[in-house]
N, C-alpha and C positions, 0 to 999 in steps of 0.2 A: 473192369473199369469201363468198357465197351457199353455196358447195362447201363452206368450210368450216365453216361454220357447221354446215349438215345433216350433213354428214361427223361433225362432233363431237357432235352429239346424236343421229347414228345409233350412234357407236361409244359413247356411253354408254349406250344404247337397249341394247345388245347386250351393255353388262357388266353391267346391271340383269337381264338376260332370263338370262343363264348364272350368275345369284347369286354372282358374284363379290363380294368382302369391300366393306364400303363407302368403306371409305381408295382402292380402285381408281378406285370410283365419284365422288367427290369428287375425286381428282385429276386425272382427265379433264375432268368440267367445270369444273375452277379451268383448267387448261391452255388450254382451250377460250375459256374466255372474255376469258383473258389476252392469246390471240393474236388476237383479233376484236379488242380493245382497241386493242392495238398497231396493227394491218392499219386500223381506224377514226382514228388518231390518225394516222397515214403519208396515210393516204384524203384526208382535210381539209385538214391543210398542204401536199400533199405537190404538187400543181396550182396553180399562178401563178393560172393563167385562171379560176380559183374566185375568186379574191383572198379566202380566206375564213380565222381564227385561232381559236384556243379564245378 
């Protein structure tokens, strides 16, 4: 999850740097954050051996 995280703040890092329009920029890190979301939400429940719930 780690990968992804810097993956997506590098790949916005880099749409920031080539001034790409800001609708790009924002929808990388809603994307971004939505699937760390997800991947955190999967994380938690997703191990018995946690015994752990929202």
């Amino acid at each position: 999850m780690d990968t992804l995280i810097f993956g997506g703040l590098l790949a916005t890092l880099v749409a920031m740097y080539r001034e790409t329009s800001r609708m790009v920029v924002l929808g990388a890190w809603w994307a971004v954050l939505i699937a760390v979301t997800l991947l955190m939400a999967h994380h938690i429940t997703g191990s018995p051996a946690l015994t752990l719930s929202w």
